[in-house]
N, C-alpha and C positions, 0 to 999 in steps of 0.2 A: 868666488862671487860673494861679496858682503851682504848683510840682513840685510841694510839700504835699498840696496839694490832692485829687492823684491818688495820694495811697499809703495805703494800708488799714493799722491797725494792729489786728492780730487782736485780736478781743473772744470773750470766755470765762466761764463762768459762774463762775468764782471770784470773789468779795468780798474776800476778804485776800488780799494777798501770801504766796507760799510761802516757805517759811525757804530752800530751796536758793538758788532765786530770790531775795531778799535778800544772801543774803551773792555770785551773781555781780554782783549790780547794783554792787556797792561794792568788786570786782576785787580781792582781795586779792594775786594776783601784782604790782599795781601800788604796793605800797605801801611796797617792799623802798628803792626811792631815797631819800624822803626821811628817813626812818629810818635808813638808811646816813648820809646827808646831816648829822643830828642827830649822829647819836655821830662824826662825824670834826669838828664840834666840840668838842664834850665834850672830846676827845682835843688837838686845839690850844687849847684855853683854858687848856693847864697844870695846871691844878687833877687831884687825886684822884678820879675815879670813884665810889669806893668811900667818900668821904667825904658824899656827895650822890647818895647810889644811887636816892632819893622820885625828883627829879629827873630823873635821867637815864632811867627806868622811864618816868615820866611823860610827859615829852619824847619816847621815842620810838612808845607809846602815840598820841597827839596826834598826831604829824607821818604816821604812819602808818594805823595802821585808823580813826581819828576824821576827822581833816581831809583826808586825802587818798583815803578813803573817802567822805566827803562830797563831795568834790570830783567823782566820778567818778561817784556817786549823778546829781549834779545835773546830769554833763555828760551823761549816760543820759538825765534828761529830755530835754533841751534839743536833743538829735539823736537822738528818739526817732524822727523818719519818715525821715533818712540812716541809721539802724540797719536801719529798716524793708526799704532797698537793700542797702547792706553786710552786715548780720549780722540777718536776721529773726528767728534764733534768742534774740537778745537777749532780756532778760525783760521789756523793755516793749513794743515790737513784735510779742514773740509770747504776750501776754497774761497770764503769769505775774508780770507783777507789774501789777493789775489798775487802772484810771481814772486817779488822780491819786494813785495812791500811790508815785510812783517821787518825784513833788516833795514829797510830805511827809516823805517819808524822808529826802532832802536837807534840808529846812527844821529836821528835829528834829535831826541830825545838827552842821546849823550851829550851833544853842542850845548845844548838846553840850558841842563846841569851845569857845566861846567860853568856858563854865564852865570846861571842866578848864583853858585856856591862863589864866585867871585865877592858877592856883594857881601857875604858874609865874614870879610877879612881873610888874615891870611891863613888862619887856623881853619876858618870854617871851607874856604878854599880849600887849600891841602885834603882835609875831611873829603870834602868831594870827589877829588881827583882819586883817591884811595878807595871810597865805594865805587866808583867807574868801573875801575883797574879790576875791582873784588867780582866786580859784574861779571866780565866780561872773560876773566880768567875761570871763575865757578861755569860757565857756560861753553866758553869756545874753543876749540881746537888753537895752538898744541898744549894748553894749557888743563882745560877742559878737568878741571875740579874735581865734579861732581862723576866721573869715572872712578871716584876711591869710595868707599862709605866711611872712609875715615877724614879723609881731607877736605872733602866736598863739603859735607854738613859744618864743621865745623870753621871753615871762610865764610861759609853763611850764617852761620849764628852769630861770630863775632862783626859782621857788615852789617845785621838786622840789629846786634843789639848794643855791644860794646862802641863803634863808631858812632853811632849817632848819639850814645849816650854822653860820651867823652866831648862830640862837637858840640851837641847842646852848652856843657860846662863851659867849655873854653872860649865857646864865642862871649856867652854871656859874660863870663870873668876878663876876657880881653887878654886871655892869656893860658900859660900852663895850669890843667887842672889840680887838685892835691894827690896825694900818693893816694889817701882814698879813695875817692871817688875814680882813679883807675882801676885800681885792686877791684872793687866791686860789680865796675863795669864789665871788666875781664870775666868775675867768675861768674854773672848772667849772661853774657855771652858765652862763654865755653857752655853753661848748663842748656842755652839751645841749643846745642848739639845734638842733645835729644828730641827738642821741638822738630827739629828738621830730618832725625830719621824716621819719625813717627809721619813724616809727610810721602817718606818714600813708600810706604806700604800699597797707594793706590798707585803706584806703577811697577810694583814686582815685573810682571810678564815682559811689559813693555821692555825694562829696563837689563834683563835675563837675556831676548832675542837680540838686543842689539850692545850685548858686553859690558853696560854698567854695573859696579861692585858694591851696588847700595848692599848697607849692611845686612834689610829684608830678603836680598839676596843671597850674598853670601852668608849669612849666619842660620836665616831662617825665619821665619818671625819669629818665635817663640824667643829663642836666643833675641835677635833685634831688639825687641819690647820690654826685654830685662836689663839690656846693657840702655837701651835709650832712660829709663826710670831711673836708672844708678846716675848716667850723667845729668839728669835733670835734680835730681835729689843732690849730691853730693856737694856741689858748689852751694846748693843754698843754706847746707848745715853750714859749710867755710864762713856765710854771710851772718849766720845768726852766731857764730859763736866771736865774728870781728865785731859785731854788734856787743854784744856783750862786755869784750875788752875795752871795746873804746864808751865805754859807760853809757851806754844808750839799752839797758834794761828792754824798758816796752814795747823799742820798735823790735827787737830782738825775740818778744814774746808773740808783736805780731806779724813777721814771717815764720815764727814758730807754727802758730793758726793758718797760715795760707798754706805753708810744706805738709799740716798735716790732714789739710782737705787734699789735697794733691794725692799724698799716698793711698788716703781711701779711693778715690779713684783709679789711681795704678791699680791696685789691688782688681777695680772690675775690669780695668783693660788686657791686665794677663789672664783673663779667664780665657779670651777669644780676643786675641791680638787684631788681626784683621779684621773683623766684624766691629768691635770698638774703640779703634785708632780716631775716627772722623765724629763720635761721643767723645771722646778725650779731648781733640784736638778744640771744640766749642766750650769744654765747660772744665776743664783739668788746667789748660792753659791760664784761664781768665785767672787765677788766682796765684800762677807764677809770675805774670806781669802785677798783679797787685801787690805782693811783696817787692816788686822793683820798686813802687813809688814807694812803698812805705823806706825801704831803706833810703831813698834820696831823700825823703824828708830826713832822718836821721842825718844824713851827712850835710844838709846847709850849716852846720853847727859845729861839725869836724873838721880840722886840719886846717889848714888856710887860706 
């Protein structure tokens, strides 16, 4: 008999879904990165903002309350009896968002997407169609991601951060972005890798009863919290020393400044992993997305 098996998801006399209940199901504090992620394109593709404002409206629209709302819809379903451990209070767990409408809402959600990413051309298109796919793989069986703590985080960091960073560029530019502005997309994406196991710490138990390999699980925190710092550190030095090469001195000096508020804070999160993962994740963070936009300003001015 599987965990599943033995965990109740409270049933309730409601038929429809509650509007509160909807908009927690789709997390809207989770939508702030890839949104970010999008306009620190926008910002290295060179181009005007302000000359393609449909666009970049649109684009962050999309990357945020639509797909990555979706996204989160769908991973509600999909770990709806490890919510049922972890956060009973969840809306599908605790009955508030009632039978199968936590996957229809992901389902119309995806339709959604893939319409509005239409309007974005074919780059921003495609883009689309690949955060879906990213959704829905890190989420659902037999794919189901987020079962590794190595492959799981990292589909997600590169969906939250390198994709929409890349689509921002591309749409804006009306085309292929430069070898830069991938390169550096790539290594803030790979360095949320660590964003995203530092998010697994509030489902240890959950995720232990019902056989996910988050790495809080298998390594431990302590381990977890050191290997999550390394990958969060390690691509940003990659960033500040291509900074450097490609003669861009002071934005170079300042993700210098943000990586080394960042360490000072690693530093109090290994004291008590668990106790200051959800400290980290409000104020350690803000300053690894702030080094994304300084480097995209660096690059409106690089490659071509």
């Amino acid at each position: 008999m599987s965990a599943a098996s033995n965990i109740q998801i409270t049933s309730t006399d409601h038929r429809w879904p509650q509007p509160r209940a909807m908009l927690r199901l789709v997390k809207p504090v989770t939508w702030f990165p890839p949104m970010w992620a999008y306009l620190c394109g926008v910002v290295s593709s060179g181009a005007s903002p302000s000359d393609h404002w449909f666009l970049v409206a649109l684009g962050v629209i999309l990357a945020g309350p639509v797909v990555c709302g979706m996204s989160q819809a769908a991973n509600d379903w999909c770990d709806r009896h490890v919510d049922a451990i972890n956060e009973p209070d969840r809306p599908i767990p605790s009955g508030q968002i009632p039978g199968r409408w936590g996957l229809y809402i992901a389902l119309v959600m995806t339709v959604v997407g893939a319409i509005l990413g239409y309007q974005l051309g074919p780059w921003g298109f495609g883009a689309t169609l690949l955060a879906i796919a990213a959704a829905w793989a890190y989420s659902a069986e037999p794919i189901r991601a987020k079962k590794s703590g190595w492959w799981g985080p990292g589909l997600c960091g590169l969906a939250y951060e390198t994709l929409p960073w890349i689509t921002g560029a591309a749409v804006l530019a009306a085309g292929a972005p430069s070898s830069e502005v991938i390169v550096i997309a790539v290594l803030y994406g790979l360095g949320a890798h660590g964003i995203m196991t530092l998010n697994d710490f509030k489902a240890i138990e959950g995720d232990r009863a019902m056989g996910l390999r988050s790495l809080p699980v298998t390594l431990g925190p302590d381990r977890a919290a050191r290997v999550a710092c390394w990958i969060m550190a390690v691509p940003q030095v990659l960033v500040i020393a291509l900074l450097t090469y490609w003669d861009k001195p002071f934005h170079a000096l300042g993700v210098i400044a943000m990586l080394a508020v960042q360490l000072g804070a690693m530093r109090v999160l290994l004291r008590n992993p668990e106790g200051k993962t959800p400290w980290y994740q409000g104020m350690g963070i803000l300053f690894y997305i702030s080094g994304m936009m300084i480097a995209a300003v660096a690059l409106r001015t690089i490659g071509g």
